[in-house]
LOROLUM-930793 format. One record per residue (C-alpha): residue in one letter; z, x, y. Coordinates in nm, 3 decimals. Layout:
@kolro A | Z Z | X X | Y Y
...
This chain:
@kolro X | Z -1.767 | X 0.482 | Y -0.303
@kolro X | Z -1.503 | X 0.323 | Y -0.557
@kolro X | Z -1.209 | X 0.411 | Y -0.325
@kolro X | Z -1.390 | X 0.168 | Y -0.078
@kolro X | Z -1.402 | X -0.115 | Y -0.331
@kolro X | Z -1.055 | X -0.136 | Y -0.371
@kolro X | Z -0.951 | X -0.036 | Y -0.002
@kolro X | Z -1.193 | X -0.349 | Y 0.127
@kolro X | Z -0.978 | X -0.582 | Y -0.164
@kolro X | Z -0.613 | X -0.423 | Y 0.020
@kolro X | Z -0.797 | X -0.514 | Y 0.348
@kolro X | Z -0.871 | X -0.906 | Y 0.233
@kolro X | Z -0.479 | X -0.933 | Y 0.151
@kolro X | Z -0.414 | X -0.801 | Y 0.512
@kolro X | Z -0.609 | X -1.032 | Y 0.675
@kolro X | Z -0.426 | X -1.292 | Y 0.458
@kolro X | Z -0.095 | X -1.128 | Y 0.543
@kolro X | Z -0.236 | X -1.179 | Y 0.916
@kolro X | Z -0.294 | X -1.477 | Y 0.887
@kolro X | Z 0.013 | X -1.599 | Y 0.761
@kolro X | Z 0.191 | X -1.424 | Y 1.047
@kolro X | Z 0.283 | X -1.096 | Y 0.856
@kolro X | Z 0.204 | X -0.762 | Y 0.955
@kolro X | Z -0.133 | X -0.701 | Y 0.802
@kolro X | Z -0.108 | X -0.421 | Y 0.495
@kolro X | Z -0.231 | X -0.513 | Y 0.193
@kolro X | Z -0.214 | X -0.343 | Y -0.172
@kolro X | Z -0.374 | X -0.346 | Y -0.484
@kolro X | Z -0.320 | X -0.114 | Y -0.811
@kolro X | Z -0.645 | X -0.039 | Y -1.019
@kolro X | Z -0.574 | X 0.114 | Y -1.401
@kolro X | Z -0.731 | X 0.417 | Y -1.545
@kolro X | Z -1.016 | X 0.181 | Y -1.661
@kolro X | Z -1.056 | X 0.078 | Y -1.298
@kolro X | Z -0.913 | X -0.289 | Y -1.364
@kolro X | Z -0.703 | X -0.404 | Y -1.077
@kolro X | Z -0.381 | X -0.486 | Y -1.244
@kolro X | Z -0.191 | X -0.551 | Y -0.872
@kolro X | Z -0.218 | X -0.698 | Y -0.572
@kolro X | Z 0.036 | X -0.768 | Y -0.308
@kolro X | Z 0.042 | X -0.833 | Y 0.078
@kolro X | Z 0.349 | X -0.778 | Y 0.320
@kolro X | Z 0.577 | X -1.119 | Y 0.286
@kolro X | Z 0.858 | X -1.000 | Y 0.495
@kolro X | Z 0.864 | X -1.272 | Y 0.758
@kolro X | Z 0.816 | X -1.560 | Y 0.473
@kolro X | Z 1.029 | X -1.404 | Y 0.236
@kolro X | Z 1.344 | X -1.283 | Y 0.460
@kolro X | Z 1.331 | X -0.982 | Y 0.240
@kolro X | Z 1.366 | X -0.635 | Y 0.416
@kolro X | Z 1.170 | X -0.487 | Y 0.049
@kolro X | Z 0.898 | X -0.730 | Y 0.052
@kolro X | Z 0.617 | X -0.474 | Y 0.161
@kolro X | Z 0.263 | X -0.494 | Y -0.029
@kolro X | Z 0.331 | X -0.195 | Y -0.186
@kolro X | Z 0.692 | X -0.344 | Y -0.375
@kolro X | Z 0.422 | X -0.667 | Y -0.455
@kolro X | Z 0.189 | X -0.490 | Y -0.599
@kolro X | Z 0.379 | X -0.265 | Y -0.796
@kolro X | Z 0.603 | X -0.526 | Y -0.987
@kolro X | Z 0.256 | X -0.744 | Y -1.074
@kolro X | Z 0.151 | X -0.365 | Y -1.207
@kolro X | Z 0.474 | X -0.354 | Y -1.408
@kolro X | Z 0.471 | X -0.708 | Y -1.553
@kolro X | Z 0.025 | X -0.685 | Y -1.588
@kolro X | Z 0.076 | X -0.385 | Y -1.761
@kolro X | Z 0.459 | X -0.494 | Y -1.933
@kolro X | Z 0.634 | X -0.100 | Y -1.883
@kolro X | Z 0.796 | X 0.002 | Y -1.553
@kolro X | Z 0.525 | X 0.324 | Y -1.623
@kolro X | Z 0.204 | X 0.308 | Y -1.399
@kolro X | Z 0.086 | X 0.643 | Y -1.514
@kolro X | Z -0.276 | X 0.667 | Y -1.472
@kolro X | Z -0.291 | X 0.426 | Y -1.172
@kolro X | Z -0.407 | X 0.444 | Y -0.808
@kolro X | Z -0.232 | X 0.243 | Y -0.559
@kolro X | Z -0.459 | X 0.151 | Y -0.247
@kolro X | Z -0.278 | X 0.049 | Y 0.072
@kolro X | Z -0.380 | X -0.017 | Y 0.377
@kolro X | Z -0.118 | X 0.165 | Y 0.594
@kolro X | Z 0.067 | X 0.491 | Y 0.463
@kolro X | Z 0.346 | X 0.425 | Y 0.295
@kolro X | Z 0.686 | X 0.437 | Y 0.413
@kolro X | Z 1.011 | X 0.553 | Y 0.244
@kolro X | Z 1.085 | X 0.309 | Y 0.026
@kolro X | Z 0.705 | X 0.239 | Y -0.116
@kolro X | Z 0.669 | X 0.586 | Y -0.205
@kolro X | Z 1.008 | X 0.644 | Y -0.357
@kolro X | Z 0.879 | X 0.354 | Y -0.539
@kolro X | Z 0.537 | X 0.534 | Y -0.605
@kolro X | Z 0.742 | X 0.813 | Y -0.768
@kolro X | Z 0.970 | X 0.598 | Y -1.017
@kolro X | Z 0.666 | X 0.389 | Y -1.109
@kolro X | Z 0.469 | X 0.736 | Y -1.194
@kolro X | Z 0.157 | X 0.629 | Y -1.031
@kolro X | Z -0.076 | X 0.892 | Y -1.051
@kolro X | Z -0.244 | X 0.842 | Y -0.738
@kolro X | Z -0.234 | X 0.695 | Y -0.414
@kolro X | Z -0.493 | X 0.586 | Y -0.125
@kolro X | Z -0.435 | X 0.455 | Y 0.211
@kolro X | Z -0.631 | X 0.369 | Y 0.512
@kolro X | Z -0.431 | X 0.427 | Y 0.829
@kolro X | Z -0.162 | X 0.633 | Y 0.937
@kolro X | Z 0.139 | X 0.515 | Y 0.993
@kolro X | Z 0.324 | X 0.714 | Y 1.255
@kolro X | Z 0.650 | X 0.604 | Y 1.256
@kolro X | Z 0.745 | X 0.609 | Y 0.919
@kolro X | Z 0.464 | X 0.742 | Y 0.741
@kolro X | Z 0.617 | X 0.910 | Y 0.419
@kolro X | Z 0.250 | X 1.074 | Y 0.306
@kolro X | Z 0.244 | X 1.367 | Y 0.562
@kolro X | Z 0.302 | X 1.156 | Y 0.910
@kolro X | Z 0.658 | X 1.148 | Y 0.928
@kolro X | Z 0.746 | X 1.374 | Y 0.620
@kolro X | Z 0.556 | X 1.369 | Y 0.259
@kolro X | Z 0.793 | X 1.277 | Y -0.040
@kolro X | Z 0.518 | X 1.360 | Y -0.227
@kolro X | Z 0.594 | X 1.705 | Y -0.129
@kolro X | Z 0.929 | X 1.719 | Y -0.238
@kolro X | Z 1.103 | X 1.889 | Y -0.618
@kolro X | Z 1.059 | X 1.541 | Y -0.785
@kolro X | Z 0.950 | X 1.522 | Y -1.169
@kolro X | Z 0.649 | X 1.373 | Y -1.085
@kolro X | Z 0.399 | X 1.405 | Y -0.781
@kolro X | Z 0.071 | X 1.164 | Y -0.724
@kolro X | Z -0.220 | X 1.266 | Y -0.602
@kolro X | Z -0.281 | X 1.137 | Y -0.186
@kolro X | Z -0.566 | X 1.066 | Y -0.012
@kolro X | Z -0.563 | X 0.903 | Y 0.319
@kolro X | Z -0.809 | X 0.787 | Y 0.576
@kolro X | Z -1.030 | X 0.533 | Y 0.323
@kolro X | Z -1.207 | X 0.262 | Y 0.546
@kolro X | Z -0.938 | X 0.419 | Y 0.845
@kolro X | Z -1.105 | X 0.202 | Y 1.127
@kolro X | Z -1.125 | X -0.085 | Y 0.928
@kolro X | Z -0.739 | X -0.077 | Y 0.875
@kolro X | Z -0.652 | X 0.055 | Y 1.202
@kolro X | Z -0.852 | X -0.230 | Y 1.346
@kolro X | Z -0.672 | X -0.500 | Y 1.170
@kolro X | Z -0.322 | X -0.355 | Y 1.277
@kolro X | Z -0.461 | X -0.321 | Y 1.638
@kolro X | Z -0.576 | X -0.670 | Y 1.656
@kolro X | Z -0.283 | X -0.866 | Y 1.491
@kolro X | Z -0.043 | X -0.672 | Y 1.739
@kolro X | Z -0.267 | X -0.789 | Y 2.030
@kolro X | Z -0.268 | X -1.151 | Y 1.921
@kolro X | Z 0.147 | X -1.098 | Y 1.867
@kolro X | Z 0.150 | X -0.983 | Y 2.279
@kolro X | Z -0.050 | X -1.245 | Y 2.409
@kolro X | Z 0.188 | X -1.514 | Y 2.294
């Protein structure tokens, strides 16, 4: 299962992400050739930055890997659905495909809240969600426990 290779690599950078104090999602960007050429984790907390989600991370060390603003070819693995601003960022970055494990109901731009994949644009990746789900769910569930009980 190669989707589960890269999903358990976005699920290490969660866990990092956790345990710096971030909401767990991670994200990494494999190439048509299968090399991952991005990897980011949510930094919003450490950062101060309202755009630092994994997805934003990965996707610039894609761009400057790969040195063209064009991901064509490459999937995106994330551990949460991406919201708004990731997958408007999917679409300008022309990445051909992307993967996530859990859904994210609140602003879930893949099909849970609306799918801008959907939409009239130029350009429109290839989804597929639900890749090690429990696994990711799991993570979320637990770092928001730990968060309540302090």
């Amino acid at each position: 299962m190669e989707h589960e290779v890269y999903m358990r690599e976005a699920l290490s950078l969660a866990r990092e992400a956790a345990a710096a104090g971030e909401v767990p999602v991670g994200c990494v960007i494999a190439d048509a050739s299968g090399a991952v050429v991005g990897r980011g984790r949510n930094r919003r907390e450490e950062s101060g930055q309202a755009v630092a989600h994994a997805e934003m991370e990965a996707i610039s060390a894609a761009c400057r890997a790969l040195g063209t603003w064009r991901l064509a070819g490459c999937t995106l693995y994330v551990t949460l659905e991406p919201c708004p601003m990731c997958a408007g960022a999917v679409l300008n970055a022309r990445i051909a495909r992307v993967v996530y494990g859990a859904k994210e109901p609140f602003s879930g731009s893949c099909g849970s809240v609306l799918n801008l994949f959907m939409e009239r644009y130029a350009h429109t990746p290839q989804v597929l969600g639900g890749v090690l789900e429990r696994e990711c769910v799991d993570a979320l569930g637990t770092f928001f426990q730990r968060l309540r009980a302090d």
